[in-house]
C-alpha positions as CSV (number, residue, x, y, z in Angstrom):
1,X,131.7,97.5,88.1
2,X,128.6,98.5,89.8
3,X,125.3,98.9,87.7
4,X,122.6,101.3,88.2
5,X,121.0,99.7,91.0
6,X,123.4,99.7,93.0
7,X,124.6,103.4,92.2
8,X,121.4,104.1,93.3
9,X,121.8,102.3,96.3
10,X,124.4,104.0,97.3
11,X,122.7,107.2,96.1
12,X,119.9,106.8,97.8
13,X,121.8,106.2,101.4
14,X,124.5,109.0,101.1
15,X,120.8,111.3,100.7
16,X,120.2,110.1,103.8
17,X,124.1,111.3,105.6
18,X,124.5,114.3,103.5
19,X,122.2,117.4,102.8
20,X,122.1,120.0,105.1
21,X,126.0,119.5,106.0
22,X,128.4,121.8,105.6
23,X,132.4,121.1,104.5
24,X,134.7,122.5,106.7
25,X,138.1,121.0,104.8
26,X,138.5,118.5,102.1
27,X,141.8,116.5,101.5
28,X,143.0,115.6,97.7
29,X,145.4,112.6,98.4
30,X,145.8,111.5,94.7
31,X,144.9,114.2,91.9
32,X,143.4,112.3,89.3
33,X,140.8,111.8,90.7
34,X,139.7,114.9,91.1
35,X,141.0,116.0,87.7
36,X,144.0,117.3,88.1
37,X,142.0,120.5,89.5
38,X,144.2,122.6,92.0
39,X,141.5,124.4,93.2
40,X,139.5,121.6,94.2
41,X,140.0,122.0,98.0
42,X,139.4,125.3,98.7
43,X,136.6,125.7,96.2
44,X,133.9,123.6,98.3
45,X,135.4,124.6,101.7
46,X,132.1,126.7,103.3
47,X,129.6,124.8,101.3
48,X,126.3,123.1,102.2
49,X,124.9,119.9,100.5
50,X,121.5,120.5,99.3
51,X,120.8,117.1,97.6
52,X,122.3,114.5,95.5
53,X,120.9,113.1,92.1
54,X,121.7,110.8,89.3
55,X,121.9,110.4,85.8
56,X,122.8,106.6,84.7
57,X,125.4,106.0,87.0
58,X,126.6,108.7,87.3
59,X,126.1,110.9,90.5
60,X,125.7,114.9,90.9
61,X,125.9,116.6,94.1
62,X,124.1,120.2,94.4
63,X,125.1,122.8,97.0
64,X,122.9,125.2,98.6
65,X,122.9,128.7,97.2
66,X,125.1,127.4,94.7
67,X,123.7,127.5,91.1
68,X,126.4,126.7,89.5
69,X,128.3,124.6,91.4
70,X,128.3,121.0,91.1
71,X,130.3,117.6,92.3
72,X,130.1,115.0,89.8
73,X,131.0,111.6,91.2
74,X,131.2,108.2,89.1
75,X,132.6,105.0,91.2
76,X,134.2,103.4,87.6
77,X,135.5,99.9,88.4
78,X,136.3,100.1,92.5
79,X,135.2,103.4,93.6
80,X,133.6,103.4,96.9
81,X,132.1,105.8,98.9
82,X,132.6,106.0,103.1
83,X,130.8,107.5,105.5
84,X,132.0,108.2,109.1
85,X,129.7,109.8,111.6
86,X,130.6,111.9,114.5
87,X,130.2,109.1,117.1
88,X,132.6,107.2,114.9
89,X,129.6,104.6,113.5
90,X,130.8,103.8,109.6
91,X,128.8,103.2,106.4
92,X,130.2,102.1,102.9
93,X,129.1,101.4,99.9
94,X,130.8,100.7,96.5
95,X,132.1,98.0,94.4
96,X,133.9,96.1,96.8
97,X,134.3,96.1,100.6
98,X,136.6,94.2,102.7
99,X,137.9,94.7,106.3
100,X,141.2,96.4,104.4
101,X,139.2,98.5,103.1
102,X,138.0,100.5,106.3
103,X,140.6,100.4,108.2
104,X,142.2,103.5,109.5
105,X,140.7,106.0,107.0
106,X,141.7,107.9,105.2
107,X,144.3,104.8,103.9
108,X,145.7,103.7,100.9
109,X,143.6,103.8,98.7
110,X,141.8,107.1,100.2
111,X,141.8,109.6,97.1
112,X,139.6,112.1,98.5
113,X,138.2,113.3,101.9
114,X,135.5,115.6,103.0
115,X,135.4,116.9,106.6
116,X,132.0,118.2,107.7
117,X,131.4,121.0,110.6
118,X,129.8,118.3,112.9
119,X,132.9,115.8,112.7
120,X,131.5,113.5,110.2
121,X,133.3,112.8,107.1
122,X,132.9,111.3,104.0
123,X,136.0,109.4,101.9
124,X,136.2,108.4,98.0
125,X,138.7,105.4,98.0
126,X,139.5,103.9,94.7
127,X,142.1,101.4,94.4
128,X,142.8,101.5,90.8
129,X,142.0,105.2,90.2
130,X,139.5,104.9,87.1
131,X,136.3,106.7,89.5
132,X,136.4,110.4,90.0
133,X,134.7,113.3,92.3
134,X,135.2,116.4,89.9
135,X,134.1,120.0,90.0
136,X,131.3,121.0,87.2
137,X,129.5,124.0,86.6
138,X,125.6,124.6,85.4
139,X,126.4,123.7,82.1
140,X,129.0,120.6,82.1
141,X,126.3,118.9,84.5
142,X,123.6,120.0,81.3
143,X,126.0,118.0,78.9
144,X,126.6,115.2,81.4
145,X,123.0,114.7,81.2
146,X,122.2,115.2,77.4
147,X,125.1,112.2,77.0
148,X,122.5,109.7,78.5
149,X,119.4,107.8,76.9
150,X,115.9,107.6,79.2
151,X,116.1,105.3,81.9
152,X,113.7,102.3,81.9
153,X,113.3,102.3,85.8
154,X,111.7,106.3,84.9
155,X,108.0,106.3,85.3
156,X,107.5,107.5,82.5
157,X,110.0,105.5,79.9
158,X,108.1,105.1,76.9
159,X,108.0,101.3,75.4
160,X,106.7,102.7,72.4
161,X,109.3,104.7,71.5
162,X,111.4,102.2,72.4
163,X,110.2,99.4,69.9
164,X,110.4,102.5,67.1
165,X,114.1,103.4,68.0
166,X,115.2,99.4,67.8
167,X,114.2,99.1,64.4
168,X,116.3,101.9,63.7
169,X,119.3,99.8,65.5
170,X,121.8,97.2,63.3
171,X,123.7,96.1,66.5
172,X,122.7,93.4,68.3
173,X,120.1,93.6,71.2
174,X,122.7,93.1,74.0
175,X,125.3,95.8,72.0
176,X,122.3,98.2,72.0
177,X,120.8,97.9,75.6
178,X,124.3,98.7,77.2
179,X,124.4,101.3,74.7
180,X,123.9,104.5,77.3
181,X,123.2,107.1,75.1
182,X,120.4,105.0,73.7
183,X,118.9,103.8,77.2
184,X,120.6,104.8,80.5
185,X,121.8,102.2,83.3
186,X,121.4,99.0,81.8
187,X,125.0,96.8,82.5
188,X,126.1,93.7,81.7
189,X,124.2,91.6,84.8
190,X,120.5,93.5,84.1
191,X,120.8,93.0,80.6
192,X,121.4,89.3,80.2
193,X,118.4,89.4,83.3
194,X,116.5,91.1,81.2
195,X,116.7,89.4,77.8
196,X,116.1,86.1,80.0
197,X,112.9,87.4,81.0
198,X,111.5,88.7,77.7
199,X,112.8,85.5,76.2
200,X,114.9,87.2,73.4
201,X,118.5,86.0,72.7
202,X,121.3,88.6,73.3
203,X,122.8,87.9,69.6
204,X,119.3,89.1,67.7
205,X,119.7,91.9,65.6
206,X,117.9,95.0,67.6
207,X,116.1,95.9,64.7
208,X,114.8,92.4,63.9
209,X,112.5,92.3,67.5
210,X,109.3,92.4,66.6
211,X,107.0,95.0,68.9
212,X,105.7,92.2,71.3
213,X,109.0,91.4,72.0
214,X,109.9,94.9,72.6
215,X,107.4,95.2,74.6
216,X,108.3,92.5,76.5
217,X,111.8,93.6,76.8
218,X,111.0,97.0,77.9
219,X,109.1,95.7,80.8
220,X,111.5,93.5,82.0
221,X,114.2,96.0,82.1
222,X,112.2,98.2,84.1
223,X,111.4,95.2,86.5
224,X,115.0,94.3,87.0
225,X,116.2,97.0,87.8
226,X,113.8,97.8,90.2
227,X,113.4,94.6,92.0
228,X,117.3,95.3,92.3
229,X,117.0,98.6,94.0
230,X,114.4,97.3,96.4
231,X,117.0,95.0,97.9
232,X,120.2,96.8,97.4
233,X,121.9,95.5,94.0
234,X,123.5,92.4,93.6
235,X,126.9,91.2,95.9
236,X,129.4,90.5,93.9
237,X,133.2,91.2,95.2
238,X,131.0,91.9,98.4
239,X,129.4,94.7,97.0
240,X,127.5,97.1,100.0
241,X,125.6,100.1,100.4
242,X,126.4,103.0,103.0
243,X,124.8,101.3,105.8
244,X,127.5,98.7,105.3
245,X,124.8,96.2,104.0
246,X,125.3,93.8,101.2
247,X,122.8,94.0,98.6
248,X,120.9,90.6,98.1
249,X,119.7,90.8,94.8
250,X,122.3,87.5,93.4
251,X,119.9,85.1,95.0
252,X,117.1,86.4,92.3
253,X,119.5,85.9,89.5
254,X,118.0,83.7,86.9
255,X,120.3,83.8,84.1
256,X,123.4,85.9,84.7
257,X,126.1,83.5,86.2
258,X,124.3,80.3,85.3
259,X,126.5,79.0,82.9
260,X,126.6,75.3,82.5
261,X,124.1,74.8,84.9
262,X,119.9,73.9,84.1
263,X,117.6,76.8,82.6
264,X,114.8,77.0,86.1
265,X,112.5,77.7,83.3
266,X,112.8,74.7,80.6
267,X,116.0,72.7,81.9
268,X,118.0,73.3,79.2
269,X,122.1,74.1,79.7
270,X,122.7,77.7,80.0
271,X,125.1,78.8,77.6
272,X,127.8,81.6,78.0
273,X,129.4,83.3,75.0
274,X,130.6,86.8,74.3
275,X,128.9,89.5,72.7
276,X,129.4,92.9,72.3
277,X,133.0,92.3,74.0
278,X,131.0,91.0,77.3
279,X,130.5,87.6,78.8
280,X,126.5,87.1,78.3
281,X,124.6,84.4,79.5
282,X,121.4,82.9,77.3
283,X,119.4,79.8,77.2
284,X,119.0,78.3,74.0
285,X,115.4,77.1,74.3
286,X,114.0,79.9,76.0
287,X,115.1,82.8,74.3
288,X,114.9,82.7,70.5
């Protein structure tokens, strides 16, 4: 599934294709995805992109002159978004990309098109269906938001409120961090990266962490993540933003992926176990 960073890859290129152009016909090949909404098609027919934003990773798409009329759009397991200019140049980005993929769009596993006035056109494929592009007014897009915890990449996350609300936590540290309604867009890859780096192991109770290690933690979450956006997310199942780039960020894995292989810190074996139902990787000696 794709993590924050590279939702906000993808984000951050679609921004680039999409304000300012107007729909001229959308196409709902498979239903659910759009949530069973029969009005779907006609209702954004006539309407201009004005910007897109995110919460987590999830994406909202605002329309010009429209206050309360929004697209909310959340790639799941293999959503992917892809755009086609006019001259017939494509971009893609989502959780997988192969040659398959592309081919002939809309195709198989097209669930929703959007045609602009200018011949450009933008497809939602989604091979197993879990993603969605669904209609949300003023207010759903208010209680989208409220259902999300700060974001650590935010300028202004606060690592002192942080350290307070772990104590108040009885889960363990991985459990809590990919809680989202505690903090927003940490996933499984950035959060074993980021426990690496403040040297805490994912089993510790949350509420044992003493404040230097929150500290520590809170910082390296933010890092990650960032570092990650700079070069487009990480590549796994050939993972690629909408200029059809892979992201690069793998090769700056430390921890995640490392299993049986030497700690580049200490030497020691990494370990990989399951916590909080998810494969986590850890080194013993580094992170107590």
């Amino acid at each position: 599934m794709p993590e924050l960073p590279e939702v906000e890859t993808v984000r951050l290129q679609l921004l680039y294709h999409l304000p300012k152009k107007t729909i001229k016909g959308v196409e709902v090949f498979h239903s659910k995805s759009v949530g069973f909404d029969e009005e779907f098609e006609d209702t954004f027919v006539g309407k201009t992109i004005e910007h897109i934003d995110r919460v987590g990773k999830l994406m909202i798409v605002s329309f010009a002159r429209q206050r309360n009329l929004f697209l909310l759009a959340h790639l799941k397991m293999t959503g992917q978004f892809f755009f086609v200019a006019k001259d017939g140049e494509l971009s893609g980005g989502g959780h997988s990309m192969t040659e398959a993929d592309v081919r002939g769009l809309p195709n198989k596993h097209t669930r929703v098109a959007f045609y602009f006035t200018d011949g450009s056109a933008l497809y939602f494929n989604d091979m197993r269906l879990f993603g969605y592009i669904k209609r949300a007014s003023k207010e759903a897009v208010e209680r989208a938001r409220a259902g999300f915890g700060p974001e650590p990449i935010a300028d202004d996350f606060d690592c002192e409120w942080f350290a307070a609300a772990l104590k108040k936590k009885r889960t363990s540290i991985k459990a809590a961090l990919l809680n989202q309604a505690f903090v927003a867009g940490l996933g499984n890859i950035y959060v074993d990266e980021a426990l690496f780096r403040a040297g805490v192991r994912p089993t510790r109770r949350a509420d044992k962490l003493t404040k230097a290690e929150a500290a520590r933690l809170c910082r390296a979450a933010g890092e990650v993540m960032r570092e990650s956006i700079t070069v487009g997310g990480t590549t796994f199942q050939h993972f690629v933003d909408t200029k059809g780039e892979n992201g690069n960020f793998t090769k700056q894995l430390q921890i995640f992926g490392k299993q049986n292989t030497p700690c580049i810190t200490c030497g020691t074996t990494v370990q990989k176990i399951r916590v909080a139902g998810r494969g986590t990787h850890y080194c013993p000696k580094c992170q107590k």
